[in-house]
N, CA and C of each residue as an Amber inpcrd file, in Angstrom:
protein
   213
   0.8550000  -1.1660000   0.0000000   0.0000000   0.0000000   0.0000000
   0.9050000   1.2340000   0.0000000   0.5930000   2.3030000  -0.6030000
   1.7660000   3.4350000  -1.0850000   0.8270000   4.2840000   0.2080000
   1.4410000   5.5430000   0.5550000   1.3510000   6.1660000   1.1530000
  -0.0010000   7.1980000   0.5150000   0.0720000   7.5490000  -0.1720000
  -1.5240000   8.1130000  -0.9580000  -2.9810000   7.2210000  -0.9180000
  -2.6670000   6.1320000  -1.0610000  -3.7070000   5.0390000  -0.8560000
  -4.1170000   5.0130000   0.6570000  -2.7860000   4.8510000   1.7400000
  -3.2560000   4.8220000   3.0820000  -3.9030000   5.9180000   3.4570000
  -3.3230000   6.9880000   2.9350000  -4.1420000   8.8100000   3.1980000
  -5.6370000   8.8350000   2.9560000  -5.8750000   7.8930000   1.5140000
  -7.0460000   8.4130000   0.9330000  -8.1320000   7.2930000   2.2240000
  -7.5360000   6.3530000   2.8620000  -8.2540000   5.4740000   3.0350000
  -8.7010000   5.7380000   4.3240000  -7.8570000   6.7430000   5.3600000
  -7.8010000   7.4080000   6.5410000  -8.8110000   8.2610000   6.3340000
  -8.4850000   9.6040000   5.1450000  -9.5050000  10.0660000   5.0390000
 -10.7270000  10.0260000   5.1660000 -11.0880000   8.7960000   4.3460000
 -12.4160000   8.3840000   3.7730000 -13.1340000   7.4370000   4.9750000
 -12.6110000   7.1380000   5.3170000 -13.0080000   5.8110000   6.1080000
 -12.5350000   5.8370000   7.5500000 -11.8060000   6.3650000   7.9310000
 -11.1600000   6.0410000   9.4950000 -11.5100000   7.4310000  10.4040000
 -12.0970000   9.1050000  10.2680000 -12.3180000   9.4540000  11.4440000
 -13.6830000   8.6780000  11.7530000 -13.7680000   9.4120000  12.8770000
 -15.1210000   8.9310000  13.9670000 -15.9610000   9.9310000  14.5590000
 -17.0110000   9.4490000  14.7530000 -17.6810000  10.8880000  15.5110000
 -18.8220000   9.8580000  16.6790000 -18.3160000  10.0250000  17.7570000
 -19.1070000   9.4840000  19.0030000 -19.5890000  10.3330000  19.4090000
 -20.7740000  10.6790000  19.6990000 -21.2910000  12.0920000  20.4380000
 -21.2880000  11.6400000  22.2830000 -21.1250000   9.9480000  22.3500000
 -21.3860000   9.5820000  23.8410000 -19.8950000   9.5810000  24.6510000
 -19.1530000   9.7780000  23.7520000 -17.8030000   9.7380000  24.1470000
 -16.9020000  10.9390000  23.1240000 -17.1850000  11.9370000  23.6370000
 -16.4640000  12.9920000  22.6170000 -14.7560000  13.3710000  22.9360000
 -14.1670000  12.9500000  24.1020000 -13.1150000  13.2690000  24.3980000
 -11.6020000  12.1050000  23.6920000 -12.8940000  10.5630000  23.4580000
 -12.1530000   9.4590000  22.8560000 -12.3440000   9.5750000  21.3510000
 -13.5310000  10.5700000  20.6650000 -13.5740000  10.8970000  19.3360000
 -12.5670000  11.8980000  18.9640000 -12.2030000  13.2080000  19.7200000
 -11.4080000  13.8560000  19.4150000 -10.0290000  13.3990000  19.7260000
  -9.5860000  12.6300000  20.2750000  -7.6850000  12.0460000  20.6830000
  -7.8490000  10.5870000  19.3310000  -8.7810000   9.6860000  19.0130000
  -8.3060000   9.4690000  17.8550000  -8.7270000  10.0740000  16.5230000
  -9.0500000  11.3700000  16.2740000  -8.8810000  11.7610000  15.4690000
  -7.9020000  12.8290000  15.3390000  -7.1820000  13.1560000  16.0500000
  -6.0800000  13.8930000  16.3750000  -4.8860000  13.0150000  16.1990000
  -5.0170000  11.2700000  16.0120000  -3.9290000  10.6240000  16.1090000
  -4.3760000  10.4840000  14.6610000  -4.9910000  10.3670000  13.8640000
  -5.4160000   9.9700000  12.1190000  -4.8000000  11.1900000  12.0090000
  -5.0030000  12.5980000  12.0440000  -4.5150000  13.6960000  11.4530000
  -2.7090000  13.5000000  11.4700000  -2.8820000  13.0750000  13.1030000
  -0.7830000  12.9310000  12.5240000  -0.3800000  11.7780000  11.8800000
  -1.2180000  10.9130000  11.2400000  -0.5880000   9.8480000  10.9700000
  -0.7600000  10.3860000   9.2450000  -1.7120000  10.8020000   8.8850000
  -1.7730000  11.4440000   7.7530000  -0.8360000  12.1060000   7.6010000
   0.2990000  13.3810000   8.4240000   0.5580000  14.0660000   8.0350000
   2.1440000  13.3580000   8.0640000   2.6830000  12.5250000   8.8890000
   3.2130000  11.8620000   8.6020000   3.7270000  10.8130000   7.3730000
   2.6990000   9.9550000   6.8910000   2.3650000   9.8840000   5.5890000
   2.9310000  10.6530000   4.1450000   2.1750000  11.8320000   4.4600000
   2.0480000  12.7920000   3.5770000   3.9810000  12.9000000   3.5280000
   4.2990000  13.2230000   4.9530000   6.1690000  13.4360000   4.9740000
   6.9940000  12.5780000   4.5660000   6.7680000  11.1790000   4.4960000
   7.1580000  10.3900000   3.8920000   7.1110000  10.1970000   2.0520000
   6.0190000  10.6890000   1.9310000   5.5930000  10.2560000   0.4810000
   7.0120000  12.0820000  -0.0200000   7.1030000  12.9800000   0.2090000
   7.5910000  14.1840000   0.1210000   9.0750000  13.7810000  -0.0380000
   9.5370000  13.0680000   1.7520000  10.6950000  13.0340000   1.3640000
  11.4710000  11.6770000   0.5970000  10.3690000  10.5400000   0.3350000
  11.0730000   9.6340000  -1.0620000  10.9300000  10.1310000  -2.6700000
  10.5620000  11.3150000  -2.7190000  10.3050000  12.2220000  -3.7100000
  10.8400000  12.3710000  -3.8470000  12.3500000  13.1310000  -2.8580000
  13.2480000  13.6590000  -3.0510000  14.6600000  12.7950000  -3.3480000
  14.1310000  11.5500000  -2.3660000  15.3570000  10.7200000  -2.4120000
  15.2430000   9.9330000  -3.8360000  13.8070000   9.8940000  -4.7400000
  14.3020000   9.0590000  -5.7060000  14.3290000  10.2470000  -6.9340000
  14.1400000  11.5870000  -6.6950000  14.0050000  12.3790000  -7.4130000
  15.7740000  12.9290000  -8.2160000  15.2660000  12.5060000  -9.5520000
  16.7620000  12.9090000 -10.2120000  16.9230000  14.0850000 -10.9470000
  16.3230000  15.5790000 -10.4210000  16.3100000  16.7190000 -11.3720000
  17.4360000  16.8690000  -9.9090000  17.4280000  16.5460000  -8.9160000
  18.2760000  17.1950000  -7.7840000  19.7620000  16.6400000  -7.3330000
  20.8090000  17.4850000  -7.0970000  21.8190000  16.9960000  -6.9590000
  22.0210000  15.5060000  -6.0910000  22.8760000  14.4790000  -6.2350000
  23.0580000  13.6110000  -6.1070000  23.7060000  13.5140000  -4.1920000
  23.9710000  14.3280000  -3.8100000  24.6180000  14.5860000  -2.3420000
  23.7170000  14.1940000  -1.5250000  24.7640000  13.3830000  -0.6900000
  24.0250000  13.0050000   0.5500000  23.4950000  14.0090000   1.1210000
  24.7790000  14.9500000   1.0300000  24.1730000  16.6810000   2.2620000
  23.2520000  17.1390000   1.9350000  23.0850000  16.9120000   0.7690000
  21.6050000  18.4280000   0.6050000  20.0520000  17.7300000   0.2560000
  20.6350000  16.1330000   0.0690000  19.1170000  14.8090000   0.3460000
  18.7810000  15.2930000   1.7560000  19.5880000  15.2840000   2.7740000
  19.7600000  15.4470000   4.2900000  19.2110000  16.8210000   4.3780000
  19.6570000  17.6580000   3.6670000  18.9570000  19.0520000   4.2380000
  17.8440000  19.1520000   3.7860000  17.2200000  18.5120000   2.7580000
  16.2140000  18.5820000   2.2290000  14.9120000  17.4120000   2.8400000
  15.4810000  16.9950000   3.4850000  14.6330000  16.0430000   4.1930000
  14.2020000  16.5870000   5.6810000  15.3770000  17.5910000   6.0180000
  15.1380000  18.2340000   7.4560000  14.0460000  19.1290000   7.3390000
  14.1450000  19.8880000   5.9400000  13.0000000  21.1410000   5.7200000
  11.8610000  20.6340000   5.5130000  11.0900000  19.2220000   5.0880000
  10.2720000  18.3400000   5.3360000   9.8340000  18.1090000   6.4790000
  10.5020000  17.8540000   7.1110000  10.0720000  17.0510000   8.7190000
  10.2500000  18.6320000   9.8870000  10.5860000  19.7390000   9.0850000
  10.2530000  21.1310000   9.8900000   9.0380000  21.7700000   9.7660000
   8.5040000  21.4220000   8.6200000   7.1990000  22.4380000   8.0290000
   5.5680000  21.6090000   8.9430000
């Protein structure tokens, strides 16, 4: 499963809405949002690592992966 597929599938299918328990609806849907966005950081930074318009350096794969996992 690629990382877009798991997103779309979180999206679509995995929040919740309990109105009898609203404090256990909002903490796992607060854990789907980071797992999405996580996701999302992953899919960004193998972009970069398999991406060949960009220099070949370890250093600037590395810096470019830090400005990913900062935003």
């Amino acid at each position: 499963m690629t990382a877009s597929e798991a997103i779309k599938i979180i999206k679509s299918e995995c929040y919740v809405f309990n109105p009898l328990n609203f404090d256990r609806t909002q903490l796992i849907n607060t854990a789907l949002d980071a797992a999405v966005e996580a996701l999302e950081q992953l899919k960004e930074i193998k972009g970069i690592i398999k991406d060949k318009r960009y220099i070949q350096e370890d250093v600037l794969k590395y810096k470019m992966i830090c400005e990913v996992i900062e935003k």
